[in-house]
Residue frames relative to the residue before (quaternion, step in Angstrom):
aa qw qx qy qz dx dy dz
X 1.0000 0.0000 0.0000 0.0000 0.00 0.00 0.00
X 0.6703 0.3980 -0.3326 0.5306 3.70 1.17 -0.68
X 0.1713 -0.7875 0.5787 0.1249 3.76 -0.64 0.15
X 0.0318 -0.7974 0.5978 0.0760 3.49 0.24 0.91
X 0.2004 -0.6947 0.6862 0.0800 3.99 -1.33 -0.13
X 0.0923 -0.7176 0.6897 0.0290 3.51 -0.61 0.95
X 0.0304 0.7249 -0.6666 -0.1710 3.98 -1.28 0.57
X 0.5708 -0.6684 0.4359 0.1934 3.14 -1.25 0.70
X 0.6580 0.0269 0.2890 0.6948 3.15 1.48 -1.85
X 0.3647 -0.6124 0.6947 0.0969 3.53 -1.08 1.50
X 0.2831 -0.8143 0.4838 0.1506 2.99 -1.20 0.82
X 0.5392 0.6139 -0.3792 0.4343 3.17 1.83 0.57
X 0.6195 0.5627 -0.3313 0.4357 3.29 1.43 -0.08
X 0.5494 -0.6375 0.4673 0.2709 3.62 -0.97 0.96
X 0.1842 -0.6131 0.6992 0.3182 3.65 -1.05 0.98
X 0.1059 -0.5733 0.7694 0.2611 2.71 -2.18 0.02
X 0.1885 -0.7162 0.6071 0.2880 3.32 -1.55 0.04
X 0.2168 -0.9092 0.3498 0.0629 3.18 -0.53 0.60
X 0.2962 -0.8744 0.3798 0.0584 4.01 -0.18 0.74
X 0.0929 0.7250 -0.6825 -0.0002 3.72 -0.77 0.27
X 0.0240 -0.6824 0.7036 -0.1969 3.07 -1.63 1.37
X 0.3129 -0.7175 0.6207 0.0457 3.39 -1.41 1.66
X 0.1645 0.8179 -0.5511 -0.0142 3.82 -0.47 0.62
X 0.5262 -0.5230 0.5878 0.3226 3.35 -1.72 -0.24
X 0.8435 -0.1403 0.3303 0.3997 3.29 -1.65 0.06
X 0.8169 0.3350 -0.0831 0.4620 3.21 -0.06 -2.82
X 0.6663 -0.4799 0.3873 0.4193 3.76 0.90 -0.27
X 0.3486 0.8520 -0.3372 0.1972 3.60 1.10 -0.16
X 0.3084 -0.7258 0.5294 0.3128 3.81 0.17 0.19
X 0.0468 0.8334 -0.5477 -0.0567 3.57 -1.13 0.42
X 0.3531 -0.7062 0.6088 0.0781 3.07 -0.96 1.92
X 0.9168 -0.1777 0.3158 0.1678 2.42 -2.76 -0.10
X 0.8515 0.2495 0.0746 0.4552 3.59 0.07 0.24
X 0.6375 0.6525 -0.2848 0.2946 3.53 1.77 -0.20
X 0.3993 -0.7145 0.5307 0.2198 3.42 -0.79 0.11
X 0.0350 -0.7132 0.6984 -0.0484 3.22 -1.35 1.23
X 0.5587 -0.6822 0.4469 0.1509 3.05 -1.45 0.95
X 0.3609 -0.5688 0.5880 0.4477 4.67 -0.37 0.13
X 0.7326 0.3018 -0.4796 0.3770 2.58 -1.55 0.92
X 0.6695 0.4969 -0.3979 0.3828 4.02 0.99 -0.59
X 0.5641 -0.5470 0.5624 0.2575 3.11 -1.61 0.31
X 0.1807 0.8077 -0.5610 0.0150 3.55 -1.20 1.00
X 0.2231 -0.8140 0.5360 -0.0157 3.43 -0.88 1.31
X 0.3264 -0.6428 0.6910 0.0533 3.42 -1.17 1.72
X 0.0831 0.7383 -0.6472 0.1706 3.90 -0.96 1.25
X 0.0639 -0.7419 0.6549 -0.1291 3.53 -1.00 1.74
X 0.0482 -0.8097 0.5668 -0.1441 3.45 -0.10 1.41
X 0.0673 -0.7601 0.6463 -0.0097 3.22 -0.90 1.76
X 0.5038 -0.7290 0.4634 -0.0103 3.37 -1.29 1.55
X 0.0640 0.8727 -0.4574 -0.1586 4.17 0.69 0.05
X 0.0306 -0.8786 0.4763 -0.0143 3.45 -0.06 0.96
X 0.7470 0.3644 -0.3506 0.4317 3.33 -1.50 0.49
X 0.5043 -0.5364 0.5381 0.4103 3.78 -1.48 -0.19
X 0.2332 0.7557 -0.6093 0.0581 3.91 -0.60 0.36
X 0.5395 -0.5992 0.5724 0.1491 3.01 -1.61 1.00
X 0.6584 0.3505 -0.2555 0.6151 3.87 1.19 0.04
X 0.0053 0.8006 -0.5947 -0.0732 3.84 -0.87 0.90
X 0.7686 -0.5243 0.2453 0.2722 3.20 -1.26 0.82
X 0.3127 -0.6906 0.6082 0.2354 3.75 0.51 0.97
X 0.5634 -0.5935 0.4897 0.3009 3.67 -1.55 0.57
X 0.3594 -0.7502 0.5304 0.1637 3.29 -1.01 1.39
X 0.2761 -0.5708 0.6731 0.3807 4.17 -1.36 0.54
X 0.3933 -0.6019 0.6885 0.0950 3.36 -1.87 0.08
X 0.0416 0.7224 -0.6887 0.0451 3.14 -1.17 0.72
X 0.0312 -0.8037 0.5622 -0.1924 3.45 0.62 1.85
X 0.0211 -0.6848 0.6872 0.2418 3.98 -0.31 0.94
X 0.3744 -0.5612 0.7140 0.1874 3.07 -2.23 0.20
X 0.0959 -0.8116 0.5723 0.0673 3.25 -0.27 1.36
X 0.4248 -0.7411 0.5009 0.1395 3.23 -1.71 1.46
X 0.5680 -0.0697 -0.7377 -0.3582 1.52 -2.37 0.56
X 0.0427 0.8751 -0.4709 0.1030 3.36 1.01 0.50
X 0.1410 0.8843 -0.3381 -0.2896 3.67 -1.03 0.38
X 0.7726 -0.5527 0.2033 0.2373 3.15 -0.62 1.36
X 0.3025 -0.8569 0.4171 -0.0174 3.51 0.54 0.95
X 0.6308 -0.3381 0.4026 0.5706 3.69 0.04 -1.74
X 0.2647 0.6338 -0.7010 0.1918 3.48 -1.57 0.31
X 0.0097 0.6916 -0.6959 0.1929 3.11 -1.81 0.81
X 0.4988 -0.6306 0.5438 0.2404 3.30 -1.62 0.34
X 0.1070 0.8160 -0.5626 -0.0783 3.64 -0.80 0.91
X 0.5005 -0.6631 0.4920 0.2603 3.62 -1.03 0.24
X 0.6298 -0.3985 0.5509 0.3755 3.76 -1.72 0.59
X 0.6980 0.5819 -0.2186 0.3554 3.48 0.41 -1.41
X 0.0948 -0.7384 0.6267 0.2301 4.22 0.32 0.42
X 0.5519 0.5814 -0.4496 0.3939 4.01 0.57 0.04
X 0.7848 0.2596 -0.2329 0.5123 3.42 0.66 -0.66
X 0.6434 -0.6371 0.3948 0.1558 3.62 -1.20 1.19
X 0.3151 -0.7301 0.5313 0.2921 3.53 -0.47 0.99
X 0.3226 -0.6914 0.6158 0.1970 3.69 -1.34 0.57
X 0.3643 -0.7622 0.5328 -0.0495 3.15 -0.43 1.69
X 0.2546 -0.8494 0.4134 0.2070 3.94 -0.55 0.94
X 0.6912 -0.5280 0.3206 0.3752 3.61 -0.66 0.83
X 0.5539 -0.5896 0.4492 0.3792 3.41 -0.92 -0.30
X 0.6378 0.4305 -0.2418 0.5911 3.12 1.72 -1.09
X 0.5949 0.4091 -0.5187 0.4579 3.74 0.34 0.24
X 0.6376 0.4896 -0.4093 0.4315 3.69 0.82 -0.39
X 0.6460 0.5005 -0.3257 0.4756 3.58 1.03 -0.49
X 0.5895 0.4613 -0.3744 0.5473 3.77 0.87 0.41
X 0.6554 -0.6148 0.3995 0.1814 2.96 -1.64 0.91
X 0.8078 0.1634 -0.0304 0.5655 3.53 1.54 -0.28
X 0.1189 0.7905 -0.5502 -0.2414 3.61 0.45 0.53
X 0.3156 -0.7641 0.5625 -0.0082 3.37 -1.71 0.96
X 0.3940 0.7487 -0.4178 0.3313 3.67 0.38 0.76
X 0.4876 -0.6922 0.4900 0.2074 3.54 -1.29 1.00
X 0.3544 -0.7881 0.3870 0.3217 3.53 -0.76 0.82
X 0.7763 -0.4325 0.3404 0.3073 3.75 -0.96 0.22
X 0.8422 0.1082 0.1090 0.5169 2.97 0.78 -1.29
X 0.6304 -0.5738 0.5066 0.1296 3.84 -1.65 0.89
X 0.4069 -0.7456 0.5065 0.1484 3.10 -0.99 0.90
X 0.2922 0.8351 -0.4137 0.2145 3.64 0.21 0.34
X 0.7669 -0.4831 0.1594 0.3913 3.75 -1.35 0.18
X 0.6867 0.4455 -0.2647 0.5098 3.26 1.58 -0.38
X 0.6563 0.1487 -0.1376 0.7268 3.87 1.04 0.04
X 0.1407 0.7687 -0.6102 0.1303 3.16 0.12 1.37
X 0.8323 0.2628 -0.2201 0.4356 3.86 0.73 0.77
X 0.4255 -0.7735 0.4669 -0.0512 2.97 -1.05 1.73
X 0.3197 0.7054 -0.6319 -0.0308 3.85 -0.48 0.05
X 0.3485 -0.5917 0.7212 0.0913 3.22 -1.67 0.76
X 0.0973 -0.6192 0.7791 -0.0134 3.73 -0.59 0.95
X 0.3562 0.5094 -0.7815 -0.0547 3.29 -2.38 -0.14
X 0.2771 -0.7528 0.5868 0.1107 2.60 -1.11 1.57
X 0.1541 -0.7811 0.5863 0.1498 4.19 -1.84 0.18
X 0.3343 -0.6481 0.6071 0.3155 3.70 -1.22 0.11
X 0.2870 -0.6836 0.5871 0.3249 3.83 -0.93 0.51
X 0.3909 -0.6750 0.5418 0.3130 3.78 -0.58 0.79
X 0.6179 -0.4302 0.5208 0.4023 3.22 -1.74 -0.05
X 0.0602 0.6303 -0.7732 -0.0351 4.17 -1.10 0.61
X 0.4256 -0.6647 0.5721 0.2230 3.09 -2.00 0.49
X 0.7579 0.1280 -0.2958 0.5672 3.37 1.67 -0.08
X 0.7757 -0.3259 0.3589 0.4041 3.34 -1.34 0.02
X 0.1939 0.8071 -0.5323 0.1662 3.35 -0.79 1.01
X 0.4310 -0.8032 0.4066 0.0617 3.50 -1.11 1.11
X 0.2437 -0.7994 0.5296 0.1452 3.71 0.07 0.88
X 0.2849 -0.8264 0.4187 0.2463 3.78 -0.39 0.76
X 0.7440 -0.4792 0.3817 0.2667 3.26 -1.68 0.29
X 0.1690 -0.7742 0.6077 0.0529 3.57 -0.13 1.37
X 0.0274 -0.6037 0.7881 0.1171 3.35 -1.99 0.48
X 0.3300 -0.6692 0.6652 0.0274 3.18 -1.40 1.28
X 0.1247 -0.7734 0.6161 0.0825 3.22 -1.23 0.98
X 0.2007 -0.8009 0.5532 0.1105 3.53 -1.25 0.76
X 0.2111 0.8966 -0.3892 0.0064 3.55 -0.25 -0.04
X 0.0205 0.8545 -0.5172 0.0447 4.20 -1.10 0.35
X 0.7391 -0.4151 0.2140 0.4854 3.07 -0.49 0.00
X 0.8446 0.2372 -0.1006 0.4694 3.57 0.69 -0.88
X 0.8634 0.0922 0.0828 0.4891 3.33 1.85 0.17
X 0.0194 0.8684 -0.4416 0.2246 2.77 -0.32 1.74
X 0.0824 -0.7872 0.6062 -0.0783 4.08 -1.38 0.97
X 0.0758 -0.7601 0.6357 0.1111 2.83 -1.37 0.27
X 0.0249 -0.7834 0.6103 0.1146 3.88 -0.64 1.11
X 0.4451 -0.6021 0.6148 0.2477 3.32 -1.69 0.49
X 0.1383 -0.7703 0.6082 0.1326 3.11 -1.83 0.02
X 0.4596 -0.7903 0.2644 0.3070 3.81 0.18 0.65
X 0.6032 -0.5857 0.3978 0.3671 3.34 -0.74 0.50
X 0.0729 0.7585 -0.6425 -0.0809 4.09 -0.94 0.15
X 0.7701 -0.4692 0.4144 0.1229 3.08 -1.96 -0.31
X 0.0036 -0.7721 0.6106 0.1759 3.72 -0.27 -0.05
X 0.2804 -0.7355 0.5560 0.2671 3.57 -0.68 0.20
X 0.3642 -0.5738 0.6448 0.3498 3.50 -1.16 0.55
X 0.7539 -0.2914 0.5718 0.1407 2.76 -2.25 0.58
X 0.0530 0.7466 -0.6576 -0.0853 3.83 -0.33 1.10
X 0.2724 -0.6338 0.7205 0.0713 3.67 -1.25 1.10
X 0.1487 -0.7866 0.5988 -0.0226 3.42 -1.06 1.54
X 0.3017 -0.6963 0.6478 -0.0672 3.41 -0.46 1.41
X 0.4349 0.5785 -0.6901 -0.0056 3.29 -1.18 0.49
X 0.3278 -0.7420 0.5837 -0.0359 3.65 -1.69 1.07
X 0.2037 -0.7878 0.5675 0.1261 3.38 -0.82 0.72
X 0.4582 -0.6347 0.5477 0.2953 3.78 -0.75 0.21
X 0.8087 0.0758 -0.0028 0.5833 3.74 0.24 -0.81
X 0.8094 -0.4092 0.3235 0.2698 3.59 -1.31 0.76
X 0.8168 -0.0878 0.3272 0.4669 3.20 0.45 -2.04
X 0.5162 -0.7206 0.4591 0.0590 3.42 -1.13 0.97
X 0.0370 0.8331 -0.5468 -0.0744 3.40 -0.74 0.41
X 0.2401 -0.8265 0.5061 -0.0565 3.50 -0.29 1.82
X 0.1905 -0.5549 0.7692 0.2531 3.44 -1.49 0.73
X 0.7282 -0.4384 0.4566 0.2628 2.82 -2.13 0.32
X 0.8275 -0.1102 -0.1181 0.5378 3.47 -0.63 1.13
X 0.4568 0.5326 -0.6183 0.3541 3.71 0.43 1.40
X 0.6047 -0.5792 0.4017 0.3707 3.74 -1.17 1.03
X 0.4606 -0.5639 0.6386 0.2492 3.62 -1.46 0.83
């Protein structure tokens, strides 16, 4: 007599799909477990897709993007599919926190149907080996919300080459190994 009705997914609301990717400089993907070198460039990128025709558009999402240390934090910002609407570029002092938290500007919808979120870092110099941890970024808005991971990696340490001799000088014959 009661008729309940469960929906999974309105079909007036816009899907997005959404993406996160760790790279290098040369473009290089970076996995679970890799190693990068100080001195390289590395970039944290969360690209939201707006798909389909819908009659409901993606209300601006806040972030909660950490900046894992000791990385430093260079440049990044939010830009849009749309070349009409202005990318929002992040402060210096939001890069200098451990998390930068802020709502974007703009809506996801049929005419600006793509987000990307870029921040970009420098790997410092370490003397030992050291492991930068696995971040999960959270997006969220009124009508929609995610969360993507990103994988832990490596920093190499700084090798210091040492090499030492015992006695001044050598005395070779002709064609005997050194």
């Amino acid at each position: 007599e009661n008729v309940f009705m469960v929906v999974d997914s309105s079909d007036s609301l816009g899907h997005v799909e959404s993406a996160a990717t760790l790279t290098k400089k040369d473009g290089q993907e970076i996995s679970e477990g890799d190693s990068v070198t100080s001195g390289e460039q590395v970039t944290y990128t969360y690209t939201f897709d707006y798909k389909g025709n819908s009659q409901q558009d993606i209300h601006p999402l806040t972030m909660n993007v950490p900046l894992p240390t000791p990385l430093q934090w260079q440049s990044g910002g939010v830009s849009y599919g749309d070349s009409s609407k202005a990318p929002e570029p992040f402060s210096k002092d939001e890069l200098a926190q451990p998390e930068i938290k802020k709502a974007w500007v703009q809506p996801l919808d049929g005419t600006n149907p793509q987000a990307v979120v870029k921040v970009t870092g420098i790997v410092p110099k370490v003397t030992s080996p050291m492991k930068v941890a696995a971040v999960t970024a959270r997006f969220f808005g009124d009508n929609y919300q995610t969360q993507l991971s990103l994988p832990s990696y490596n920093i190499q340490g700084n090798k210091m080459l040492k090499l030492s001799v015992d006695q001044s000088s050598f005395d070779l014959k002709h064609s005997e190994p050194a």
